[in-house]
C-alpha positions as CSV (number, residue, x, y, z in Angstrom):
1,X,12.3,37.7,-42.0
2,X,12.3,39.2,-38.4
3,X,8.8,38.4,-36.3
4,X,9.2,42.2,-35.5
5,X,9.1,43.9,-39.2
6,X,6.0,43.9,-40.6
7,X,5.3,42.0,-44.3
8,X,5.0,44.8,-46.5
9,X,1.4,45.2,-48.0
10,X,2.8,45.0,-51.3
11,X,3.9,41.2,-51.0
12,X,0.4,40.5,-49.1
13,X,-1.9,43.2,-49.2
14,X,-4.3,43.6,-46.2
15,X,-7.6,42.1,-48.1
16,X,-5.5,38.8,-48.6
17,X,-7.2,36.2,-46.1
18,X,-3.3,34.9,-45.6
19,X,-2.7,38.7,-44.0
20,X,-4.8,38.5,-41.4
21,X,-3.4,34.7,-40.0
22,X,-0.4,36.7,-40.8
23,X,-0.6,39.1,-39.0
24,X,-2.3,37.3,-36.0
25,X,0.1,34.6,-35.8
26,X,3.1,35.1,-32.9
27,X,6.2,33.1,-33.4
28,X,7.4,30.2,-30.7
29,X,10.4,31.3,-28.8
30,X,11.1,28.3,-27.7
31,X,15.1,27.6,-28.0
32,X,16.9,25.0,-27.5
33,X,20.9,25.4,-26.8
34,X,22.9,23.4,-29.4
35,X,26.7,22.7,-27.4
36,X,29.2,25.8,-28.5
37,X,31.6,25.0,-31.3
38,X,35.2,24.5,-30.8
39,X,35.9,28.2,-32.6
40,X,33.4,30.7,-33.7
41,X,29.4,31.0,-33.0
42,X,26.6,29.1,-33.9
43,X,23.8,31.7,-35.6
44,X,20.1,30.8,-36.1
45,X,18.0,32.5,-38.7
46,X,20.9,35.0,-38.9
47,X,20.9,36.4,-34.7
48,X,23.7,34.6,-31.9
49,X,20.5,32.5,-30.4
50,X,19.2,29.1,-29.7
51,X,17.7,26.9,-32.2
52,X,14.2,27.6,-32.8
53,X,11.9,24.2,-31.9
54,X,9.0,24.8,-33.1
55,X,10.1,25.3,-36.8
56,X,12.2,25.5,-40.0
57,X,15.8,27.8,-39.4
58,X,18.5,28.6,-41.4
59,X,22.1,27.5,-39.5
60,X,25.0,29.1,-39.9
61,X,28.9,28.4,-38.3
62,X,30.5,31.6,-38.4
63,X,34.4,31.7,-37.9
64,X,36.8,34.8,-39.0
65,X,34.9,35.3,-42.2
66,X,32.9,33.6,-44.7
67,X,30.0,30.6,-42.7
68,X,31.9,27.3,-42.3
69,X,28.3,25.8,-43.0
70,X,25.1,27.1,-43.9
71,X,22.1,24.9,-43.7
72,X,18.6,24.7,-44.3
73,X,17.4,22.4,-41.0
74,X,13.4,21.6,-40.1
75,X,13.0,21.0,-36.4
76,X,13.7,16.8,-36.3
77,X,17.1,17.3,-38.6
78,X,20.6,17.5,-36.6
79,X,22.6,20.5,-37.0
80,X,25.9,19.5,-39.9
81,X,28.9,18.1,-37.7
82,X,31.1,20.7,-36.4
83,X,34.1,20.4,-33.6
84,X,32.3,20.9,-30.3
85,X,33.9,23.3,-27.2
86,X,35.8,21.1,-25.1
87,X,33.8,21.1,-21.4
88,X,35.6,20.1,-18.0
89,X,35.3,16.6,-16.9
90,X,32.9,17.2,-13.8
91,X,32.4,13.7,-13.1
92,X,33.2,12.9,-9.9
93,X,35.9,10.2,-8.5
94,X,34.3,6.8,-8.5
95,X,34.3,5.7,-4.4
96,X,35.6,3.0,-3.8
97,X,33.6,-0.7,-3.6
98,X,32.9,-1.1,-0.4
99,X,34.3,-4.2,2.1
100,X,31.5,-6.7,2.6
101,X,31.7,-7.3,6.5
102,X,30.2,-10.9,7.9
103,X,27.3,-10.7,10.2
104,X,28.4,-11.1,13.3
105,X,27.1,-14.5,14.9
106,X,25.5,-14.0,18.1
107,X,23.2,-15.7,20.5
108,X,20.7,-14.3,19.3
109,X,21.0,-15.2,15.7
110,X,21.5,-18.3,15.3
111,X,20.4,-18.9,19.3
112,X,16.5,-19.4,18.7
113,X,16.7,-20.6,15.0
114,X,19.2,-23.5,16.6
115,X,17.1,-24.5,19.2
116,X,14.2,-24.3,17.6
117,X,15.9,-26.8,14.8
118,X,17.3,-28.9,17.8
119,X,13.8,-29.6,19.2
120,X,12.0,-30.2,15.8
121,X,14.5,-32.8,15.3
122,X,14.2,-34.2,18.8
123,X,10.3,-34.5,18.3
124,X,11.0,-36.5,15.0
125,X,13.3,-38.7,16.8
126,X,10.8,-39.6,19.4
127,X,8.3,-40.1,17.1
128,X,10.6,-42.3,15.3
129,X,11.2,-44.1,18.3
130,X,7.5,-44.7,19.2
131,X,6.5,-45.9,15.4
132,X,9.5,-48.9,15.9
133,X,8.2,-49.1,18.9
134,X,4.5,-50.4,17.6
135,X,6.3,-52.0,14.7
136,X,8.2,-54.1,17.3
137,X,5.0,-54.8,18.6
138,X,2.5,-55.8,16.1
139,X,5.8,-58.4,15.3
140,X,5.3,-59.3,18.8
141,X,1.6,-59.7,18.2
142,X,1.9,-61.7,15.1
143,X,4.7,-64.5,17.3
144,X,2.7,-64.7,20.1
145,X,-1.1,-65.2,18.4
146,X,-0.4,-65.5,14.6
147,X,-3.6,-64.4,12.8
148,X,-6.1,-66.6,11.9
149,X,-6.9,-66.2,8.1
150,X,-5.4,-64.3,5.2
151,X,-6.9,-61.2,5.4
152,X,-6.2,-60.8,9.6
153,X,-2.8,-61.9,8.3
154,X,-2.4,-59.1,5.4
155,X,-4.1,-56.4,8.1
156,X,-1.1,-57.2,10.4
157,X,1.4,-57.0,7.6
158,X,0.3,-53.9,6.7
159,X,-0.1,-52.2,9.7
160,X,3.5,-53.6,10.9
161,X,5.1,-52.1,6.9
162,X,3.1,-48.5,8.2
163,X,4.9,-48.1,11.3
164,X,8.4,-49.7,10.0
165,X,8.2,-47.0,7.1
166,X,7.3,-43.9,9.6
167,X,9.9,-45.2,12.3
168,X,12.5,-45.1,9.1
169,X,11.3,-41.7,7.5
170,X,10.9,-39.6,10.9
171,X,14.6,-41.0,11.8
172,X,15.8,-39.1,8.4
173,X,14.0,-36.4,8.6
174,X,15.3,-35.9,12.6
175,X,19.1,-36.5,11.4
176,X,18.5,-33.6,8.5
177,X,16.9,-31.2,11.1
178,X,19.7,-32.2,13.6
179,X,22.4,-30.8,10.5
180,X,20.2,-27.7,10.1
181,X,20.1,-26.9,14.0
182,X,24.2,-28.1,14.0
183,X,24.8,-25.3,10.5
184,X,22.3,-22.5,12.5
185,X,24.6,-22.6,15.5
């Protein structure tokens, strides 16, 4: 039935409570726009229109004569499969990948960061010099006045293994900086 023609008063007369909703009631025109079929036209509840979202319609393919298909559809059901209109490919030309291009190496770069690695590394090599330095000397210590008792003794020992260990550790650590300031250049 048409939203335009009026339900005759016969099939719901005008005291009927179901009249007035009826009669009050406006229907959606919200389409959607199913793709065009290969040959012939799409019909919804009978007119060349979108498909009605809001409710129930009756689908119909029409081509040269009798419906290909006729179906009962509720909003959520897909329209029977039919051969869709061929549409031009519009997708563009895929660009080409660009080249990676290597940063260019400059003083300024790898200048600082160099430098900066070059004098860390310096620093741990002095400091490396200066703990063999007082290891050297509390061995010096220990020849010229050997301690006394045990525990003068152990004190010494420990304080020489301390400065043995950081003279051997800050060396490392200067010769891995050094490689870093060498690979930043």
């Amino acid at each position: 039935m048409a939203p335009d023609v009026p339900l005759p008063a016969d099939l719901l007369p005008a005291t009927h409570p179901a009249r007035a909703l009826f009669d009050q009631s406006a229907p959606d025109p919200t389409t959607s726009a199913p793709p065009p079929p290969a040959r012939g036209a799409l019909r919804f509840d009978g007119a060349d229109s979108g498909r009605p979202t809001a409710g129930p319609t009756i689908a119909q393919l029409v081509v040269e004569g009798p419906p290909v298909f006729t179906a009962y559809l509720r909003p959520d059901q897909d329209l029977p499969a039919y051969a869709v209109a061929a549409t031009p490919d519009v997708t563009p030309a895929p660009s080409p990948e660009p080249v990676p291009v290597a940063p260019k190496k400059t003083a300024a770069r790898g200048g600082a960061l160099g430098w900066s690695l070059a004098a860390g590394a310096g620093a741990l090599a002095v400091g490396s010099g200066v703990s063999a330095l007082v290891a050297r000397g509390k061995k010096q210590t220990f020849e010229d006045q050997p301690p006394g008792n045990r525990s003068d003794l152990a004190a010494l020992y420990e304080s020489n293994r301390r400065a043995s260990t950081a003279s051997a550790v800050l060396l490392g650590g200067a010769g891995l900086v050094g490689a870093a300031a060498v690979i930043a250049w």
